[in-house]
C-alpha positions as CSV (number, residue, x, y, z in Angstrom):
1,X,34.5,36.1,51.9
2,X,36.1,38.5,50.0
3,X,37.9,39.8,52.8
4,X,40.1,36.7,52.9
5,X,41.4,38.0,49.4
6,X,42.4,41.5,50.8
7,X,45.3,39.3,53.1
8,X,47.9,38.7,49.7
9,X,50.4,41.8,49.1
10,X,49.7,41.9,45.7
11,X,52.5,40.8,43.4
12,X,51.2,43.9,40.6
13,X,49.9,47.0,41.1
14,X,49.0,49.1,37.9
15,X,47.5,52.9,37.7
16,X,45.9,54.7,34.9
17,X,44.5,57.5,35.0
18,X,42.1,57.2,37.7
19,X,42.2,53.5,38.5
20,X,44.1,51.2,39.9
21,X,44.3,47.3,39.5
22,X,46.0,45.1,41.3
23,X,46.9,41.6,40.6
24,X,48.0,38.4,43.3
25,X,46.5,35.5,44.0
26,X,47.2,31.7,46.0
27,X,49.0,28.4,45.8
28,X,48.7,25.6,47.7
29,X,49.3,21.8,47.9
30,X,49.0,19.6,50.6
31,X,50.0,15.7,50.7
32,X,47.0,13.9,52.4
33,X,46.9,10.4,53.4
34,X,43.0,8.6,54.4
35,X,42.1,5.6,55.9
36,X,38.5,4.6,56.5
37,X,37.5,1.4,58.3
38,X,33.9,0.9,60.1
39,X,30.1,0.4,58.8
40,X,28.7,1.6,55.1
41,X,26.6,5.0,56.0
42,X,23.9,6.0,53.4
43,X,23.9,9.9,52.8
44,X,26.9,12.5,52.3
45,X,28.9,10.4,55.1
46,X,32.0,12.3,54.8
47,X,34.0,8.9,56.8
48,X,32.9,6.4,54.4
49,X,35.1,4.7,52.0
50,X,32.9,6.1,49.3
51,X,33.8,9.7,50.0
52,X,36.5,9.7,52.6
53,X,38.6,7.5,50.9
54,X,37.2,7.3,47.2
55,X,36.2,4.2,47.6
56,X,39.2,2.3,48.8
57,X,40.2,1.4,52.5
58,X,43.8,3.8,52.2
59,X,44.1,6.8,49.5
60,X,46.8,9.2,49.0
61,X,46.4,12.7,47.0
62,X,49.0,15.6,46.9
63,X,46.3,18.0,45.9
64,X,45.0,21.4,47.4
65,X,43.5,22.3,50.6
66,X,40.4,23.8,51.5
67,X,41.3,26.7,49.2
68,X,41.7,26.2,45.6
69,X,44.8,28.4,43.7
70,X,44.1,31.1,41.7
71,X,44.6,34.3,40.3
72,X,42.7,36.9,41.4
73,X,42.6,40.5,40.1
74,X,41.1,43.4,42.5
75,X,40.2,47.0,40.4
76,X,38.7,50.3,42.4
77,X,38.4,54.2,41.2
78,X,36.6,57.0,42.6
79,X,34.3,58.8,40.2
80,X,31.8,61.5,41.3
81,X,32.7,60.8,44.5
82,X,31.1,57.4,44.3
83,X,33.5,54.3,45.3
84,X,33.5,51.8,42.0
85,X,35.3,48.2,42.9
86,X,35.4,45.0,41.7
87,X,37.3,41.6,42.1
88,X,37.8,38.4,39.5
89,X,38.6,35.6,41.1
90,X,39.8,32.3,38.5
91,X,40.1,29.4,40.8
92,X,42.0,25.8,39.8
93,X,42.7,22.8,41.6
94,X,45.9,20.9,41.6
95,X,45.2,17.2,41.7
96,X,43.0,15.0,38.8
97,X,42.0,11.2,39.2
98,X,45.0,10.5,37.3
99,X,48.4,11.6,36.7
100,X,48.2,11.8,33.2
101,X,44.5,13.4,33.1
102,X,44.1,16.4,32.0
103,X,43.6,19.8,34.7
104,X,41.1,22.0,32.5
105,X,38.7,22.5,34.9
106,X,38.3,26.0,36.0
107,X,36.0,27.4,38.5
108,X,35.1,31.2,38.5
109,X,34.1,32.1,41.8
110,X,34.1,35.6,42.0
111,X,33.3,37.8,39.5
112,X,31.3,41.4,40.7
113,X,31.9,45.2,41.1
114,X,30.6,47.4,44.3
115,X,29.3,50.9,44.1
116,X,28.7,53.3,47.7
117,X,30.3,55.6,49.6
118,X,31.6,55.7,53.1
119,X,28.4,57.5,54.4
120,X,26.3,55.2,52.5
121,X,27.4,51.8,52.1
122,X,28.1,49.5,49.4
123,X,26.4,47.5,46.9
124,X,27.8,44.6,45.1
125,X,26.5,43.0,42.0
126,X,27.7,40.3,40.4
127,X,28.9,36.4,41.4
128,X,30.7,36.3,44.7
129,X,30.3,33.9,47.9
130,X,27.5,34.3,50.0
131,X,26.8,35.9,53.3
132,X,25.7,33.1,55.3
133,X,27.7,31.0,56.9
134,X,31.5,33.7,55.8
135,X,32.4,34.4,59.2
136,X,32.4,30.3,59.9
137,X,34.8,29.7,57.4
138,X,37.0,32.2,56.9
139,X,37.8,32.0,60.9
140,X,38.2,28.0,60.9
141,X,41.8,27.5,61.0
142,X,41.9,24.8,58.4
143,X,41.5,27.5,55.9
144,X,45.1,27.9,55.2
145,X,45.4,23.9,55.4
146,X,43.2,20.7,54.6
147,X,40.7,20.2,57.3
148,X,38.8,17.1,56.6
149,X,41.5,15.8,53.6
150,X,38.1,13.8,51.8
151,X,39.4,12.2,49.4
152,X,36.6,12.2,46.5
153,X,36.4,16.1,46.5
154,X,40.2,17.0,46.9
155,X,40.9,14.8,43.1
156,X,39.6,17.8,40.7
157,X,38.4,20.2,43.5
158,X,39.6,20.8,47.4
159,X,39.3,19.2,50.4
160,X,36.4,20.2,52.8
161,X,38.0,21.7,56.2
162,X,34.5,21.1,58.3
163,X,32.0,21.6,55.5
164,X,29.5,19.6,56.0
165,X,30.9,18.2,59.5
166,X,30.6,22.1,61.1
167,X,28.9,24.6,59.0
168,X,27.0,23.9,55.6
169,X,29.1,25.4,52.5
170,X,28.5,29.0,52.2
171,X,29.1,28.5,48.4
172,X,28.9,31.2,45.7
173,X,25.9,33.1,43.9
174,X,24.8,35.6,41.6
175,X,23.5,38.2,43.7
176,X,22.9,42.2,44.6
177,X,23.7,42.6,48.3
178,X,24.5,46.0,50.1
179,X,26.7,46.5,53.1
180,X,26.0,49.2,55.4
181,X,28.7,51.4,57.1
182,X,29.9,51.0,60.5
183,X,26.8,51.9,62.6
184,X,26.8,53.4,66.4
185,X,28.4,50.6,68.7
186,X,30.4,49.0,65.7
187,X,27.3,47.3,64.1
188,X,27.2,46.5,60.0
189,X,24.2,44.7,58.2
190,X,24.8,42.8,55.2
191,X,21.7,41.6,53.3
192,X,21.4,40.6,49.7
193,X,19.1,38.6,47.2
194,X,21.1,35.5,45.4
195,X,20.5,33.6,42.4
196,X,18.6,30.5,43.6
197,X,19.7,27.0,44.0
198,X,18.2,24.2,42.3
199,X,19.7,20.7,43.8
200,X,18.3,17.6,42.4
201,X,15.7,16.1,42.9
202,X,14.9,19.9,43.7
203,X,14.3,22.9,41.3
204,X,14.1,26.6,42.9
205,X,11.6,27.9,40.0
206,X,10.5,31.9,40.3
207,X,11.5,32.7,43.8
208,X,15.5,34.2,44.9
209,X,17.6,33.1,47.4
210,X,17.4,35.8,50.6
211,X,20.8,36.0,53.0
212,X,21.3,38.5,55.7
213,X,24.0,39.4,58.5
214,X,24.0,41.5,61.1
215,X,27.3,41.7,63.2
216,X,29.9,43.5,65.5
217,X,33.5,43.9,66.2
218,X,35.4,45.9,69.0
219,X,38.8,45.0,70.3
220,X,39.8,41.7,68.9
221,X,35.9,40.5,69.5
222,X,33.4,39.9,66.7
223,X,29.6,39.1,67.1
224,X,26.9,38.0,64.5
225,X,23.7,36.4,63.8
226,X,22.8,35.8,60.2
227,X,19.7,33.9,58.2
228,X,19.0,32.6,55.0
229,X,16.1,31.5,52.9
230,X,14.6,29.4,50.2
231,X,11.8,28.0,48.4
232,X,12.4,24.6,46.8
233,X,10.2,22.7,44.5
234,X,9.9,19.0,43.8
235,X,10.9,18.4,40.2
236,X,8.5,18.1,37.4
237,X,6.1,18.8,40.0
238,X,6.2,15.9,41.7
239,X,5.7,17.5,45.4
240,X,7.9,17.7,48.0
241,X,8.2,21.3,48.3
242,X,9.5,23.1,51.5
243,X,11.4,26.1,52.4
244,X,14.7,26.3,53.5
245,X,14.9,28.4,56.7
246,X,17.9,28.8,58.1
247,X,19.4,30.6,60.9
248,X,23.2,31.2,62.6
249,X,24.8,32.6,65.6
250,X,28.6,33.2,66.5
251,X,31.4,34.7,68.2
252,X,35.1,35.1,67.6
253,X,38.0,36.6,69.4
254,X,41.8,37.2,68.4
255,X,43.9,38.9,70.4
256,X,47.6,38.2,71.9
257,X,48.4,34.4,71.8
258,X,45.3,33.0,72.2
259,X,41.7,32.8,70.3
260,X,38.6,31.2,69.6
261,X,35.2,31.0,67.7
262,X,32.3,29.4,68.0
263,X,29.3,29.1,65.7
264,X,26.4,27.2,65.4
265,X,23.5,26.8,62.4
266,X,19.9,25.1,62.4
267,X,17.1,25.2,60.4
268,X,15.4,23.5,57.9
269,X,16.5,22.7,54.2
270,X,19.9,24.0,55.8
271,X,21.6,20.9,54.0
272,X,25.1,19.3,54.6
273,X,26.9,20.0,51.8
274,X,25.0,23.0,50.2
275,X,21.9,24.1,50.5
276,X,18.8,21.9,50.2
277,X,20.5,19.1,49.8
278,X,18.7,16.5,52.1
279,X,15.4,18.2,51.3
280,X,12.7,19.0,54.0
281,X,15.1,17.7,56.7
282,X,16.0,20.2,59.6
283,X,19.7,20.4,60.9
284,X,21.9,21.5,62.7
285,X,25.8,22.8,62.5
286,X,28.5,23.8,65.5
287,X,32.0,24.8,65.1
288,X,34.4,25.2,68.2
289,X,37.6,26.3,68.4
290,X,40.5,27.3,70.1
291,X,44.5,28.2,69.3
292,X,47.6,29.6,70.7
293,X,50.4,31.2,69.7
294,X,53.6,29.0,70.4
295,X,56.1,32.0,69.1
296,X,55.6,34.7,67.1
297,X,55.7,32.4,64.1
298,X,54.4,28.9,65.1
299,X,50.4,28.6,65.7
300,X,48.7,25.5,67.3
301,X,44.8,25.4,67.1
302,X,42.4,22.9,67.6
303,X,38.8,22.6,66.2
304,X,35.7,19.9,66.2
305,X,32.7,20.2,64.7
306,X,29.6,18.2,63.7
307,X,26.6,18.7,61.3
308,X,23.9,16.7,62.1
309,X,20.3,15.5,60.6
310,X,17.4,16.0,63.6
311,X,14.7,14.1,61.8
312,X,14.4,10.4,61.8
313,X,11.7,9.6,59.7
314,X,10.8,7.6,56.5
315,X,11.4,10.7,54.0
316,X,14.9,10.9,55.3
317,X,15.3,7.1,55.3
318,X,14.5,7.2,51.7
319,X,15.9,10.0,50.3
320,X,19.2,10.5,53.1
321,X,19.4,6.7,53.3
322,X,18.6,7.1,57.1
323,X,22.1,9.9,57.7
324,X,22.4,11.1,60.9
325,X,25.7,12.9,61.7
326,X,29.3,13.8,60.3
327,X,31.9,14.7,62.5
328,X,35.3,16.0,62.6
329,X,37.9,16.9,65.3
330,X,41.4,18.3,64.0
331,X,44.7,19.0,65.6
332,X,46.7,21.5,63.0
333,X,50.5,23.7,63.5
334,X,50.9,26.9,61.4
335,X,54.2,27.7,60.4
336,X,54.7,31.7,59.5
337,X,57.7,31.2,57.5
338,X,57.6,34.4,56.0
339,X,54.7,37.1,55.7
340,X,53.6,35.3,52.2
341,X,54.3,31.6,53.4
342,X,52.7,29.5,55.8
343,X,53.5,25.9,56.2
344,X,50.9,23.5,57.6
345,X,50.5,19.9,59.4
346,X,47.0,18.6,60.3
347,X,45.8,15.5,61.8
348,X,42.2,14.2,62.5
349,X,39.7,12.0,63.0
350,X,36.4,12.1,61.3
351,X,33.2,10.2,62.0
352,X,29.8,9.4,60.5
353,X,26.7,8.0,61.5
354,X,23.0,7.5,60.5
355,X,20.3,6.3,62.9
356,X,20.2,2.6,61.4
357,X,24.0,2.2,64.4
358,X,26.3,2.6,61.7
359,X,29.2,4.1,62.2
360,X,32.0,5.3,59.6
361,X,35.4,6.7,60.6
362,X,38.4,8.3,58.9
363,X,41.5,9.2,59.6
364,X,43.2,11.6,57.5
365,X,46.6,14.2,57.6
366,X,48.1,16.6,55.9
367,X,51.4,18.2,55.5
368,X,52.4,21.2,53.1
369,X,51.9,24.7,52.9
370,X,50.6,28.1,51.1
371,X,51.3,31.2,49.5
372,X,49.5,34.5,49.0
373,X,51.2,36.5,46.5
C-alpha cells in the first residue's frame, strides 16, 4: 500500500548529512448524495438505510473519499551499505456528524522503517497496511474517488470504494514483513507476521496474524496469489473458535488506453468488513474492472463487485442476522487536470441481500476531486 504514497511529488525535500526526508501528502473531498429504499437486511448490509444512508431514506455529506487526507513524511539513508527507510503517515477525515462538531479524530496509519539491500531484500517493521488484499485496492479505480459513498462511515472516516462489496478491507497492522528482490522471470514474495485482530465477540489471544504474496509484473501485466491467516477465540471462553483462512488470486493490466483487473478472495473467517468479522462463516470476494482512456487527460472506468456469505445456517442467522451478499457496480470519469489534480464523478448502484429474500438497495454519487502534493 505504500506504493500508492510514492505517486505525490513531494511538496519538501530536506538533506542532512546523509539523509534525506521528504514531506507531501493528500486532500480530498467529495460531495455524495444516497438514497436507500427496499427491505431491512440484518448484517453489515452496506444498501441499508442503517449504513448506506445513516439511517434516513436520502443523506448528503461533503466529506472524503475512499482515501482519507493527510500528511505523510517519507525518510531513507544509506549506512554500511544497508538501505534504512521509513514513512509516517497522519491521516484525517473531513466530514463530522455535525457542522459544528469537533474534527479531532486522527488516525495513524502508517508508521515503520525498512532495512535490506538490493541483493537482499527488505524488511519492514513497524505499523503499515497489510499484504493481503493491496493489489485489490490500490488498482480499484475508486481509489482517487468515493466508490460506494456509505454514508455512516464517510461522517468521521471515508467512504468504502468496494470494501466489503469486492474485497475485504486490507486494513493496517503492526507487523515485521520482508520483501524479496525481483527474482528470475520478474517474481517478488512478500510475507510478514502482523499484530493480531481481536473483533468482538472475538479475541485473537497468543497467536499472530500470518499474510503472504507472491506476484509478477512484465509489460503493463501483473500477476498474484496471496493468503492470510488467523486464529480467533470466542470471548471469555465462551467457544466458538475457528481459524481464519483465507486465500486470493488476481490479474491486472495497464497499458495504452485501455486496462483491467480482476481479483477474487474466499476462505473462511475472511469477513466483510475486516477480518473475522462474521466469525466461522466462509466467503467469498470478486472485483472486475475495466477503463479507457478518452484523451490523454479524461479516464472512464467501470467496476462491480460483490462480497458474499456462502453459509446459510443457524450460526450465521444468529450472529449475521441471516446476511447474504453486498453488491456494488460503479460508473466513474477521471479528470487529469494537472499532474497533482484529478477531478472525479461517480455514480452507482449498490445492493444487499440476506437469505431470509430481502433486498436493500442504494443509490449513491459523487462529484469532486484530489490532490497529491
Amino acid at each position: 500500500m505504500s506504493a500508492l504514497l510514492a505517486t505525490p511529488a513531494y511538496a519538501v525535500e530536506l538533506a542532512s548529512g546523509d539523509w534525506t526526508v521528504d514531506v507531501g501528502g493528500i486532500v480530498n473531498a467529495y460531495y455524495t448524495a444516497t438514497s436507500c429504499s427496499g427491505d431491512a437486511v440484518g448484517g453489515p448490509a452496506l444498501a441499508g438505510k442503517a449504513l448506506g444512508c445513516s439511517g434516513e431514506n436520502h443523506k448528503t455529506t461533503i466529506g472524503n473519499g475512499l482515501l482519507p487526507s493527510g500528511l505523510i513524511t517519507k525518510f531513507k539513508t544509506v549506512q554500511d551499505g544497508i538501505e534504512i527507510g521509513g514513512t509516517i503517515g497522519i491521516m484525517v477525515h473531513a466530514a463530522t456528524d455535525s457542522g459544528i462538531a469537533a474534527n479531532s479524530g486522527v488516525d495513524v496509519r502508517q508508521a515503520f522503517f525498512t532495512i535490506g539491500t538490493a541483493e537482499a531484500g527488505t524488511l519492514k517493521i513497524g505499523r503499515d497496511y497489510g499484504i493481503f488484499g493491496a493489489n485489490a485496492i490500490l488498482g480499484d479505480m475508486t481509489l482517487l474517488g468515493a466508490g460506494a459513498p456509505v454514508q455512516a462511515t464517510q461522517r468521521g472516516r471515508v467512504t468504502l470504494g468496494h470494501i466489503g462489496a469486492g474485497y475485504t478491507y486490507l486494513d493496517h497492522y503492526g507487523q515485521m514483513t520482508y520483501t524479496s528482490p525481483v527474482l528470475g522471470g520478474g517474481f517478488t514474495f512478500s510475507g510478514g507476521i502482523m499484530s493480531p485482530v481481536d473483533t468482538a465477540p472475538f479475541v485473537s489471544k497468543a497467536y499472530p496474524q500470518f499474510q503472504g504474496q507472491l506476484a509478477w509484473a512484465g509489460n503493463g501485466f501483473k500477476a498474484w496469489v496471496g493468503l492470510k491467516s488467523q486464529k480467533f477465540y470466542g470471548a471469555n471462553n465462551s467457544g466458538g473458535n475457528f481459524t481464519e483462512t483465507a486465500g486470493e488470486i488476481g490479474a491486472s493490466y495497464s497499458g495504452g488506453p485501455f486496462g483491467f483487473l480482476v481479483n477474487y478472495q474466499e476462505g473462511t473467517g475472511i469477513g466483510i468488513l475486516s477480518d473475522g468479522d462474521q466469525g466461522d462463516v466462509k466467503g467469498r470476494n470478486y472485483l472486475v474492472q475495466g477503463s479507457y482512456n478518452l484523451t490523454e487527460k479524461l479516464k472512464f472506468g467501470l467496476n462491480y463487485g460483490e462480497s458474499r456469505t456462502k453459509d446459510d445456517n443457524e450460526y450465521n442467522y444468529l450472529l449475521n442476522g441471516s446476511f447474504k451478499s453486498n453488491a456494488n457496480v460503479t460508473g466513474g470519469l477521471y479528470y487529469k487536470l494537472t499532474k497533482s489534480v484529478t477531478l472525479v464523478g461517480e455514480f452507482g448502484r449498490t445492493e444487499s441481500k440476506d437469505y431470509l429474500g430481502n433486498t436493500a438497495k442504494m443509490w449513491g454519487g459523487s462529484l469532486g476531486g484530489i490532490v497529491f502534493f
